[in-house]
N, C-alpha and C positions, 0 to 999 in steps of 0.2 A: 410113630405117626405124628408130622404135625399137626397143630391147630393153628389154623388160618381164619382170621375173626374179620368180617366183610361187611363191611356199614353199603348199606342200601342191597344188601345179597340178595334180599327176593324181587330186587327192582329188575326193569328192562337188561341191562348189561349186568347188574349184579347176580340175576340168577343163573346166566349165561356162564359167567366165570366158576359160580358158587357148582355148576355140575359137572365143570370141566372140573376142576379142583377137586371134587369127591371122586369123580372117576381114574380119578388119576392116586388115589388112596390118602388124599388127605381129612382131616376132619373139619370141618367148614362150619363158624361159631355165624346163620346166618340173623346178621342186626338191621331192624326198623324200625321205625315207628310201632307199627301195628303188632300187636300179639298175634292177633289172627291170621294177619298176612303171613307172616313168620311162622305158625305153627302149621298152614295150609298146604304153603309151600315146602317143608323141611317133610311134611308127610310124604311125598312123592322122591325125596334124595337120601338113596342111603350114603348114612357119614357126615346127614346137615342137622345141626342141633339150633334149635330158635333163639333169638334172642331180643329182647327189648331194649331201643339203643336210640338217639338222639344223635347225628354230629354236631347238633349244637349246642348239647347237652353235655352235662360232664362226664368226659370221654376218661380224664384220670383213674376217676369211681369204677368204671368201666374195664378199662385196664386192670385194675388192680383184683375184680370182682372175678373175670375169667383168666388175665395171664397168658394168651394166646402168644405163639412163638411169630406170629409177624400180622401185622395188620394192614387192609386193603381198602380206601375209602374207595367204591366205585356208587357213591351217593351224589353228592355236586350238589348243588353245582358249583364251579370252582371260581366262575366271574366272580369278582368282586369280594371272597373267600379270601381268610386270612389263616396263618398258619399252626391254629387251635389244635388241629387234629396230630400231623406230626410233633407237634413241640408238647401233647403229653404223651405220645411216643417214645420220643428222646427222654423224657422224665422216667416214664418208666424202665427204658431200657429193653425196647420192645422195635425193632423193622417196621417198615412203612413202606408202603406202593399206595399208587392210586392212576386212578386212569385218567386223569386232568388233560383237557385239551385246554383251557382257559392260556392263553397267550404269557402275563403279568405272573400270574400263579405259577406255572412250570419253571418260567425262565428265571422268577426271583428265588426261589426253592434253593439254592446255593450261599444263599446267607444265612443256613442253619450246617452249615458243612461244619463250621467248627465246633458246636455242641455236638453234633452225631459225630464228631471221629472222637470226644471225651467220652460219650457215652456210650462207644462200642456199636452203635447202631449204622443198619443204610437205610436212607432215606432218598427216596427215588419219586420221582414227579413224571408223568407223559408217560407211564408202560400202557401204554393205548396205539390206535392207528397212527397218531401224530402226538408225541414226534418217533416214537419207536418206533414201528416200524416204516415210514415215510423217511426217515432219517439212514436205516439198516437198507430199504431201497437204492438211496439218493449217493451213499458212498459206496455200495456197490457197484452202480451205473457209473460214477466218476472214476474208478480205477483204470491206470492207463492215461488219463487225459492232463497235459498239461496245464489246462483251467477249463473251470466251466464258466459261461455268460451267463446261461441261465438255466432254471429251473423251474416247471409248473408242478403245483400237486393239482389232482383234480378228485373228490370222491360226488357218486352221486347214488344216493342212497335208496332202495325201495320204499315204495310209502307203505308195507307192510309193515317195513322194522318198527318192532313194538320202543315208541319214544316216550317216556315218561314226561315230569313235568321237569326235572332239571335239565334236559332237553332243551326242550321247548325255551325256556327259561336262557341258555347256554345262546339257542343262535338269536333271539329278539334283542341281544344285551348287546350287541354291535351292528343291528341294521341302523344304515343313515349314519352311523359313528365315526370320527375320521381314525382309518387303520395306518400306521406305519409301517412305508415300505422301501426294502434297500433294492433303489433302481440306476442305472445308471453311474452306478460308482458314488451315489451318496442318498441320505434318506428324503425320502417323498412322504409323500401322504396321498392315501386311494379312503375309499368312503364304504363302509360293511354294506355289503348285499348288492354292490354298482358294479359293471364293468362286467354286466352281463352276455352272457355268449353260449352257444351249444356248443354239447361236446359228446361224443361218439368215441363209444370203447369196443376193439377188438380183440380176438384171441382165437389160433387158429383152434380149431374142433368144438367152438361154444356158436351158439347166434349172434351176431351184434348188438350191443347196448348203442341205440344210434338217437339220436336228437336230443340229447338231455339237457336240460338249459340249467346252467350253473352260475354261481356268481361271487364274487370276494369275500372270503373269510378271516375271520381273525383266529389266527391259530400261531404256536410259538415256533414253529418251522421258519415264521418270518424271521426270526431273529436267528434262528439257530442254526439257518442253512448257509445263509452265507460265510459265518467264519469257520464252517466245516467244511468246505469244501473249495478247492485251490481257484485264484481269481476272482473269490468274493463276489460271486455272483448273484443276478437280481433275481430274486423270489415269490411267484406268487402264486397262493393256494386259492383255490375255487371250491364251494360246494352247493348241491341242491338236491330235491328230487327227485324222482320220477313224473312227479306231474308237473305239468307246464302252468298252471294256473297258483300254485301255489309257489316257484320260485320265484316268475312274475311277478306275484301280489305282493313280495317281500320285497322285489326289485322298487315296485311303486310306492310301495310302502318309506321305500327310505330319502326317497326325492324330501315329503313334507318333513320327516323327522332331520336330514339336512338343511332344510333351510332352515326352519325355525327352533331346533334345537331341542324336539322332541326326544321319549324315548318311547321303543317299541313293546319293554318289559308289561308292563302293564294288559299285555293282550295276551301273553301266555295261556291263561285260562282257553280263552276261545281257540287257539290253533288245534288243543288236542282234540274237540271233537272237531273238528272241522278234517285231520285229519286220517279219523276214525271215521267220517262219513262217509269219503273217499277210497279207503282201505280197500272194499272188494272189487272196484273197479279198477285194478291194479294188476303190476305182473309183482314176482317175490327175488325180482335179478336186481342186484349192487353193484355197483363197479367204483374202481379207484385205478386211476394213472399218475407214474411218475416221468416228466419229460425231464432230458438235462439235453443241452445244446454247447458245441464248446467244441476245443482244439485237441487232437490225439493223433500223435505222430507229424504234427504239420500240417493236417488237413483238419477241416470241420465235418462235425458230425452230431448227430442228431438218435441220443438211446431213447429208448422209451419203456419204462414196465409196465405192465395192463393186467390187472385183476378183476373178473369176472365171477359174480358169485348167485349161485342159482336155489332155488326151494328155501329160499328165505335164510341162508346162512350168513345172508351178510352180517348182521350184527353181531356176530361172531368174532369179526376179526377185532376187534377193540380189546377183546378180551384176552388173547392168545400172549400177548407182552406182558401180561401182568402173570400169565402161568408159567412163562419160561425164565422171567427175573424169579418170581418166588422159589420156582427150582434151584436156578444156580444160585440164592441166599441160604437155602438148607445145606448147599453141595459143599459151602464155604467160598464160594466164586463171586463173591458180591460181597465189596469191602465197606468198613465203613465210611462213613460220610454221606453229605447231601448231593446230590445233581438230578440234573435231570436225565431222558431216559433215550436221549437221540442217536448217543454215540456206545448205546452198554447190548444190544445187540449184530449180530450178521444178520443178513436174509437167510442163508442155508441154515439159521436156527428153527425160523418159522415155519421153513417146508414141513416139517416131516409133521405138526400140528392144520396147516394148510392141505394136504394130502388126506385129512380122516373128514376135510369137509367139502360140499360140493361146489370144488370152484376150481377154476384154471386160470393158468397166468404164465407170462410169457414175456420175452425182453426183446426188443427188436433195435440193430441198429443201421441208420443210411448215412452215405458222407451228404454233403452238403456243395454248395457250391462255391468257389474261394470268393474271396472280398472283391468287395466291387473294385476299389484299384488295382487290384495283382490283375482281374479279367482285363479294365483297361491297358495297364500298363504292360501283360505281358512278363518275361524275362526282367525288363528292366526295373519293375516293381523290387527282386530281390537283391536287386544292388545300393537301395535305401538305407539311409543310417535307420541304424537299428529304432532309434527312436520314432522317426518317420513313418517306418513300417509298422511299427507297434498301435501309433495312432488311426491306422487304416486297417489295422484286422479285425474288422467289426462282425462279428455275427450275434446274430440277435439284439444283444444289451452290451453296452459299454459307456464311458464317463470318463471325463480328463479333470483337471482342477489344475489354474493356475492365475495369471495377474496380466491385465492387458491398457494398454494406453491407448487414448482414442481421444481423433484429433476432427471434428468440426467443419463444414463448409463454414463461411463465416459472408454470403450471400441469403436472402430471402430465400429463393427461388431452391436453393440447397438445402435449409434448415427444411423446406417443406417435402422435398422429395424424400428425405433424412428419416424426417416424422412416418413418411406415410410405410417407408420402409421397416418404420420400427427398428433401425439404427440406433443402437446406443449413444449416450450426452457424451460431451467430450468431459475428457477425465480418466482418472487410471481407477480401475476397478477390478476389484475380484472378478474371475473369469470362473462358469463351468459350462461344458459342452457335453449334453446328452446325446449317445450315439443307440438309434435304434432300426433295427434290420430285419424287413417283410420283403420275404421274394426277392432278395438281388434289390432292393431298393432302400437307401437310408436317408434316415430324416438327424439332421443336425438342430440341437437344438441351442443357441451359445445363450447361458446369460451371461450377463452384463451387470453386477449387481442382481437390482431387482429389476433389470431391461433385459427384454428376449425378444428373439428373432428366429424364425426356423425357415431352412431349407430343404429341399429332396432330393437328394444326387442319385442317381442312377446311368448306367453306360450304354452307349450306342457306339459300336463298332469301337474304334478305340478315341473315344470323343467319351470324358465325361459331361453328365447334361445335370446343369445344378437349376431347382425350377422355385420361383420365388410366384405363387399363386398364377397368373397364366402367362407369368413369363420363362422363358426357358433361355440357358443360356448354355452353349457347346464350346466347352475349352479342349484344347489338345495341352498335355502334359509329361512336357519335355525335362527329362530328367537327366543326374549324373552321381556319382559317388555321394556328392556333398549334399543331394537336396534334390526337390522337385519346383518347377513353376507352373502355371497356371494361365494360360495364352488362347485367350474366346478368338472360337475360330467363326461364330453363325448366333446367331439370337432370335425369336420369335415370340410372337405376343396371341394365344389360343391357335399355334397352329402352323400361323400365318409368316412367312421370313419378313426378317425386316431391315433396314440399310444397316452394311455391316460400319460405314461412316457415321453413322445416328448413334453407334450401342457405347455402354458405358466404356469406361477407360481404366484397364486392368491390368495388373500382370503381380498376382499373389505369389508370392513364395510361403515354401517350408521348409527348413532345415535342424538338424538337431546341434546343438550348444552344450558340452557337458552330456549331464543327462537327460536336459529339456529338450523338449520340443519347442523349435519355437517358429514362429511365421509373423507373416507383413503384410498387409491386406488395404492398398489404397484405390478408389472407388470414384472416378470423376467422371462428369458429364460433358459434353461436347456443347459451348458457347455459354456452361453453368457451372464448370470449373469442381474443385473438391467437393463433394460429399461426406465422405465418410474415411478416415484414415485409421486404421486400429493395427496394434501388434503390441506383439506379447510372449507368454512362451507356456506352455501347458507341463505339467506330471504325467508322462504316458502310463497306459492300463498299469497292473502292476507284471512284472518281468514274467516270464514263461516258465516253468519249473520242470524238471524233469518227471517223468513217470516211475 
């Protein structure tokens, strides 16, 4: 029999863990603070023995006192947690899990990889929802696909599930916070608890989980999905939940702690009753989705996985990663070293623990519709150098990075249309162009340095129409082996046509050089002469990879 020693075991997820783990025939050493919690609790588990325990207390004492064959912190919180607990693990000579969603925490847990392969131990970060099994999702849904663009996680939790205070603690530690995000083929910055929106989970044979308003989280998927999966795709996780009033308030809440530099921690105390008040006016349904969007087979397409969890199981699922790594570490299937927990399970591991609880879940996938230029252009779209094409197969998220010179009206009358354009200064400057894709319709966003400009391209008939706020401009785009051009055929200002004698003075190319992209983009007005002259050459996405 092992013994499995679980810091915070009579907490919210640790008790959760602590009965799966006994029903599953292990012996469960459970540690807290409280004697009494601990002895309250372990009266109701056969195979759970109490224990008096501190993580921030000395854990070596501890170790040394019981000897347990692998330890499981599912206490937290893990914001801002340094690496106390495994590193007198590694001292002892003693396995480590913990169910860490903290972002910093999970993803740095690899610079103790070289003490845990001296000292025979694993040491494992994120056997939780994320990044375990959001991870065992997310490269599942990718198989088969030449690249993914992108990725949503979404979970949205019942305000049932029993949330202690490192909880609470966990998601106040990044409202209003600025979160790092890889969008666009390079990193961004989004803001914890903004960039809110609803979201609706299906599953055939369940009811719909429908209007749940979710919002940006900080979780280590951000970092961890894009170099896991082909095309380095952009990432972003959502959570909230069930009530509207409470993701909202977090929503509002992080505008003030954004501007002025607040932090939200300090309110911890008040969420838990606030969300104990609310508790019975609740359903006991969870849900989590994972989207991936991207190329397979040469076409675009859109998986999606949807878990629905009903009679209050949701909190359940956090727990399932940390019972199936503790298994394959007794089995001998879990080596030594540190990592984290994104890439150490499948999904077909989960099922058969998914299956004993009540919940359903389901993968759906639909193609997509091709890129806006191949719809323009037709056949002659696939006769583009390769590089050309690569820079126009945008679905969803995509990013180029390269170097561009730009050259000045050198009239009043030009530097002001230039300005109003938000035209980059003349000068050579680092180039990146953010490519992003809603419905058949993309937004280019070039900087220029620290100068940016955005456009909306979108097709009508085989005219693309690029729309610069209520102007719209219709080129035809006349191509050949070597390249494409760019020839306004119509312009209009809200609507309305306008003299095709009056419109600017164009004729943009692209062509590929080596293995840039590169293009020529000059810009003059009728009786006001240049504006705006820029060319350059981009790094297309990166290459297509086989399946």
């Amino acid at each position: 029999m092992s013994r499995v020693l679980v810091l915070g075991g009579y907490g919210g997820f640790g008790a959760r863990l602590t009965r799966r783990l006994a029903g599953r025939g292990h012996h469960v050493l459970v540690a807290g603070r409280s004697a009494e919690k601990a002895r309250t609790f372990c009266a109701g588990v056969a195979g759970a023995e109490p224990v008096v325990a501190d993580r921030n207390g000395d854990v070596d004492a501890l170790l040394e006192a019981h000897r347990p064959d692998l330890l499981i912190d599912a206490a937290g919180p893990f914001q801002n947690s340094d690496y106390q607990v495994p590193l007198a693990c590694i001292r002892a000579g003693i396995s480590y899990l913990d169910l860490a969603d903290a972002r910093g925490f999970v993803t740095g847990i690899g610079a103790l990889d070289d003490a845990a392969r001296e000292a025979g131990v694993a040491v494992v970060s994120g056997a939780s929802s994320v990044p375990a099994l959001s991870g065992a999702v997310a490269r599942q849904l990718s198989e088969g696909m030449e690249r993914v663009t992108e990725v949503e996680v979404a979970i949205s939790a019942s305000n049932r599930a029993t949330a202690g205070p490192s909880v609470a603690a966990a998601i106040l530690s990044y409202v209003g916070k600025p979160v790092r995000l890889w969008r666009n083929q390079r990193w961004t910055r989004g803001w914890g608890w903004q960039e809110l929106r609803r979201e609706s989970f299906a599953v055939a044979g369940a009811p719909d989980v429908r209007g749940r308003w979710i919002a940006l989280a900080e979780v280590p998927d951000l970092d961890l999905m894009p170099d896991m999966l082909p095309g380095r795709p952009a990432v972003t996780f959502r959570a909230g939940t069930e009530i509207s009033v409470q993701t909202i308030g977090l929503w509002l809440l992080s505008w003030p702690i954004r501007w002025f530099g607040l932090s939200a921690t300090p309110l911890a105390p008040v969420l838990l009753p606030l969300q104990r008040l609310t508790r019975a006016l609740t359903s006991d349904r969870s849900a989590m989705s994972v989207h991936l969007t991207g190329e397979a087979n040469g076409a675009f397409v859109e998986r999606r996985w949807t878990l629905i969890a009903e009679q209050g199981d949701g909190p359940e699922t956090p727990t399932l990663a940390a019972v199936l790594l503790a298994e394959a570490l007794f089995a001998g299937r879990l080596v030594a070293g540190a990592r984290d927990a994104g890439q150490l399970l499948d999904l077909a591991q989960f099922e058969p623990l998914l299956a004993t609880l009540h919940m359903r879940y389901e993968t759906v996938e639909a193609r997509l519709p091709d890129s806006l230029y191949r719809r323009v252009m037709g056949p002659a779209f696939d006769a583009l150098p390769e590089a050309v094409r690569a820079m126009h197969k945008v679905c969803r998220d995509g990013g180029a990075s390269g170097e561009a010179r730009v050259e000045g009206g050198t009239n009043l009358l030009a530097r002001m249309v230039a300005r109003i354009m938000r035209f980059p200064p003349p000068g050579t400057h680092a180039l990146h162009v953010a490519f992003t894709e809603r419905d058949g319709v993309e937004t280019w966003t070039r900087s220029f340095g620290r100068h940016a400009f955005t456009s909306r391209l979108s097709g009508e008939g085989d005219w693309l129409v690029e729309r610069f706020g209520p102007l719209r401009f219709h080129f035809a785009l006349p191509s050949d082996g070597q390249g494409l051009r760019m020839e306004m055929r119509r312009w209009t200002c809200l609507g309305a046509p306008l003299p095709l004698a009056l419109a600017p003075r164009t004729e943009a190319r692209e062509w590929q050089e080596g293995a840039r992209f590169r293009f020529d983009v000059p810009i003059a007005l009728p009786l006001i002469g240049l504006v705006v002259h820029y060319d350059g050459w981009l790094v297309a996405p990166l290459p297509e990879r086989e399946g």
